[in-house]
C-alpha positions, 0 to 999 in steps of 0.5 A: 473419577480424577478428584485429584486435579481441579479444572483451572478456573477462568481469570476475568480480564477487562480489556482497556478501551481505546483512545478516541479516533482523531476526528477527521476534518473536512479539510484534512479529508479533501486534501487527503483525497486530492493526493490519492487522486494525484498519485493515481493520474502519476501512476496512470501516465507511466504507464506498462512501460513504465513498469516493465523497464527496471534498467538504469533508465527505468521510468525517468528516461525516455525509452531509445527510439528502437525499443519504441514499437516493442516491449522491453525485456524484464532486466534489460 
């Protein structure tokens, strides 16, 4: 049955190789790591506080002395 219509035949595609991956130096590994250690000590020290105030104050004021011993509403 179906002589009429032919199977297409498959198509053989080569896959171009990638360029070679920089090769990473100590130097560049270590600096690289020195960030990521300090991005995540800034990270730590803001803290929930930090996270939860998203007024016009934010993380780079200081929250006012009443708001001190609770939390801050999300959009206060």
């Amino acid at each position: 049955m179906g002589g009429m219509f032919k199977a297409p035949k498959p198509t053989v595609v080569t896959a171009a190789e990638p360029p070679p991956a920089p090769v990473a130096t100590p130097a560049t590994v270590a600096a690289a790591g020195q960030t990521a250690r300090l991005e995540n000590q800034d990270r730590a020290r803001r803290g929930l506080v930090g996270t939860i105030a998203t007024s016009e104050r934010g993380v780079l004021e200081a929250a006012p002395r009443l708001a001190a011993g609770r939390k801050t509403l999300l959009g206060e």
